[in-house]
N, C-alpha and C positions, 0 to 999 in steps of 0.2 A: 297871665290870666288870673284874675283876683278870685278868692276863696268861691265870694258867690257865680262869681259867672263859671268857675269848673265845677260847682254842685250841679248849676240848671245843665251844661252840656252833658255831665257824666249821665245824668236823668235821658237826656235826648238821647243819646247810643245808646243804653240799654233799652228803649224803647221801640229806639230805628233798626237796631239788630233783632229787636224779637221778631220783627217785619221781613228784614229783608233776608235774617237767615231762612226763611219760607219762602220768598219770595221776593230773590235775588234780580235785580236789573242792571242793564249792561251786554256786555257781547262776553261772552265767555270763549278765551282764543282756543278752546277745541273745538268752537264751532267754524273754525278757520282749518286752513289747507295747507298744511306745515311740516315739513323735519325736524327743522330746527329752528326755535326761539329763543333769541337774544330779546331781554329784559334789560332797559335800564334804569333803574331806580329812580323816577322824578324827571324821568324826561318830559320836558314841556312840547308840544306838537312847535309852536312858533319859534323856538329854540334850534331841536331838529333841522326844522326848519331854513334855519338863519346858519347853520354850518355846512348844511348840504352841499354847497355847490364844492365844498372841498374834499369832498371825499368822492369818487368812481362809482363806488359801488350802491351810494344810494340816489335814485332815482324819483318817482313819485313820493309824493307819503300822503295816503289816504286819511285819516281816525278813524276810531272807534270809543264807545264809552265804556270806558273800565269798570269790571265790577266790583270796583272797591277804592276807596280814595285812600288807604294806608296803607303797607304794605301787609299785614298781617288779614286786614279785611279783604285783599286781594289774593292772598294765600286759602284762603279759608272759604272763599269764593268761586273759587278757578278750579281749585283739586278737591272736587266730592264724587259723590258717589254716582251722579247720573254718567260721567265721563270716565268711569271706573276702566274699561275696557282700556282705554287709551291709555290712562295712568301706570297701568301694568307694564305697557308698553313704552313707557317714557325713565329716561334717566335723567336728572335734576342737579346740575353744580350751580351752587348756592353761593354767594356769598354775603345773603342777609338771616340775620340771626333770629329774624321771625318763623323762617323754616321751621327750624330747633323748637321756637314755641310753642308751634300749631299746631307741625305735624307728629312730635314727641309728646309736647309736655301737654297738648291738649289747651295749651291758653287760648282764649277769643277774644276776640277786640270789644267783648264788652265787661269782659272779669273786672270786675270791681268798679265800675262804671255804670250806678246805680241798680234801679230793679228791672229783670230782664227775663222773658222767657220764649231764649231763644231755640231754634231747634236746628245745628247745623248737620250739614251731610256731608260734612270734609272725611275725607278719608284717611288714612295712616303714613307714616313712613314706610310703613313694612308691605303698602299694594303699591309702591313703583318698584320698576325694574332696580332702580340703583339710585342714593342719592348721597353726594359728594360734598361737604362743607367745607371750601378750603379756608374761609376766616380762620376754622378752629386750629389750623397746625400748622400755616406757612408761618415764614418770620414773621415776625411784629414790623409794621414799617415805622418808617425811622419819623414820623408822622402822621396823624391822623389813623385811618380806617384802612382794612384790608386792600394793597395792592391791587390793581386788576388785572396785572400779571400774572400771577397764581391761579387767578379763575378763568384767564387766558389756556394757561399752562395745562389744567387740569380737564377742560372740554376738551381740546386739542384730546387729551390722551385715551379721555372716555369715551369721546364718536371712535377713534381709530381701535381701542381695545376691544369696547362692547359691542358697537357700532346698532347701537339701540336704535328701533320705528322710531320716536320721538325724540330732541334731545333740550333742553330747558337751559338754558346756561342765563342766571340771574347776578351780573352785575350791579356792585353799589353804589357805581358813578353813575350819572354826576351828582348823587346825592351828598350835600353838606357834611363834613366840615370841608372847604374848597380847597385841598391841600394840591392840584397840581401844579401851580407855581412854586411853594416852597419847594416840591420833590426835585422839579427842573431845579431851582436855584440852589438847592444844596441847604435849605435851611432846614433846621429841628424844631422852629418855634413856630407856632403859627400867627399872624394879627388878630386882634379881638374877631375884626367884623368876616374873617376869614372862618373862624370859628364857629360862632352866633348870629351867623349875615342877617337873621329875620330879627333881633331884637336890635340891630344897628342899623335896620331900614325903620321898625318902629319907632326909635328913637331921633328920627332924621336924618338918616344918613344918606353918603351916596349910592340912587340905585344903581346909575351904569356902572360905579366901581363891583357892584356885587353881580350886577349881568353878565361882568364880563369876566369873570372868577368864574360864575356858573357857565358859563363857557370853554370855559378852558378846562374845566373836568370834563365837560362834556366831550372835548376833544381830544383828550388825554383816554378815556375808555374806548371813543371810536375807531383811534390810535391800533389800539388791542382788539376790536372786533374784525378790523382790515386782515392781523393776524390771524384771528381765529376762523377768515374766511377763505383762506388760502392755503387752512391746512386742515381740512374737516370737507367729507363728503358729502352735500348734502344742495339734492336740485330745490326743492322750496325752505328757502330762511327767511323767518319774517323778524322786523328789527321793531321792538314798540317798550311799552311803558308799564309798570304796574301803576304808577297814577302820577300825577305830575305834581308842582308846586304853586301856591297863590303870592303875588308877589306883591300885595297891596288890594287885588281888587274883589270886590264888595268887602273892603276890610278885612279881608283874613291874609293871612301870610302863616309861609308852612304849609302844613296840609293835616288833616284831622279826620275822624275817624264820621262817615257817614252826613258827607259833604256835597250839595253837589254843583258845589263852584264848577265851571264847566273847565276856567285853566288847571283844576284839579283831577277833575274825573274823565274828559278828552282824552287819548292819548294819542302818539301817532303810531301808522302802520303803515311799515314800508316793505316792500317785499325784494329780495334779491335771492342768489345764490352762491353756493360754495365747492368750490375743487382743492382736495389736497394736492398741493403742488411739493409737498413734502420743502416746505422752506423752514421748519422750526421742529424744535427737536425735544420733548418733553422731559420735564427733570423731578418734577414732584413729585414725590408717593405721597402717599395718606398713612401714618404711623398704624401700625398692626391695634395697638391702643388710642382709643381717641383721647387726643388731652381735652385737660378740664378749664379750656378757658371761658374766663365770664362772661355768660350772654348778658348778662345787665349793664356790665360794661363796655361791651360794643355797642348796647342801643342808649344809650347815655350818652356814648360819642357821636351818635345821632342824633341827639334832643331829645328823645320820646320819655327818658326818666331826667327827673329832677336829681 
């Protein structure tokens, strides 16, 4: 994005958030009938879609329009204070590093993105029942971005210990860098457009090569929610998106901040259920001390920082 076109967009968000932090559009999923939500980071509805038939447990998929096309615009959207009630009531494993930003450090998706007066009604860390960040303390994987075993791992243990009204479990697949081919193949390096897939489609590259990367994360997290559906109690689990990805069309690619490309802001919404069949067997704790790993550095490995 050259100099002048991120001055005029940064102007646009802080203009579109002093709006929509007042008067927010979209379906906010407490307005849904749920235990438990699995979030996948950039699920596209026609994606979902196109792997369905491989997996049991997903049936229909309805949408819904997100209310936020980023993930920190859908943090900051989702969890305020009208739905306070239920937040209290909700436990949260994370493993996007926008959590951290929104719900601790207070950043919003228009900080430093021109002039803005916005007025949000997000609420804190500190009004849910519990909330779990396993990016910050599993191993490092030996590529890319937080496992989604460890956010596997970690729901699994917080329905069966807390067994919270609500439970949130926010996966970061199949969100970019597309590392589950190298993980299968045993590689440490990644390919460029494995990497960067949106400025390797900008630049001409192949789309089905990167569809079908974006694919294969997508089934590599599914992989892990089959898990986490066989070992957690819970009669309504809905499976959706905080917003999806643009893959070329009206020109944008990625996803950006108060967009409302509809392959962006659509999500899907599938609804199933879950019985602990006690087939997996939790290993993770969370360090008594939180370590200090870099959130700028995880969302860098996402593209959001230069």
């Amino acid at each position: 994005m050259t100099s002048l076109l991120k001055r005029a967009y940064y102007q646009y968000v802080g203009a579109a958030m002093s709006v929509l932090s007042r008067y927010p559009i979209g379906t906010n999923v407490y307005e849904r009938d749920w235990d438990a939500l699995v979030i996948l980071d950039t699920c596209r509805v026609d994606a979902l879609r196109e792997v369905a038939p491989e997996y049991d447990f997903i049936g229909d998929i309805d949408t819904i329009w997100s209310v936020g096309s980023a993930s920190a615009e859908w943090i900051a959207q989702t969890f305020t204070e009208r739905y306070r009630s239920d937040i209290e009531q909700t436990a949260l494993v994370s493993a996007n590093a926008f959590t951290e930003r929104v719900l601790w450090n207070r950043e919003f998706p228009e900080d430093g993105r021109g002039i803005s007066w916005t007025d949000w009604q997000t609420v804190s860390h500190e009004d849910f029942e519990y909330i779990d960040q396993p990016w910050r303390y599993a191993d490092p994987p030996p590529v890319g971005l937080t496992l989604p075993r460890p956010v596997t791992d970690r729901a699994i243990s917080v329905g069966r210990e807390r067994n919270p009204r609500r439970l949130v479990v926010h996966y970061e697949q199949p969100h970019h860098p597309f590392t589950a081919r190298a993980i299968a193949e045993g590689r440490e390096t990644l390919e460029p457009w494995e990497i960067e897939p949106f400025e390797y489609l900008k630049s001409g590259g192949d789309y089905e090569k990167v569809w079908d990367a974006y694919l294969d994360n997508l089934r590599w997290v599914l992989d892990e929610v089959e898990i986490l559906l066989k070992n957690l109690d819970a009669e309504k689990v809905a499976l959706s998106a905080d917003h999806g990805n643009a893959y070329g069309e009206w020109g944008m690619y990625m996803h950006r901040y108060a967009v409302p490309v509809p392959e962006v802001r659509r999500v899907p919404w599938a609804e199933t259920t879950a019985t602990d069949e006690e087939t997996f067997e939790s290993t993770l704790k969370p360090p008594n001390q939180k370590e200090a790993r870099d959130v700028d550095e995880h969302l860098r490995q996402l593209g959001y920082l230069d």
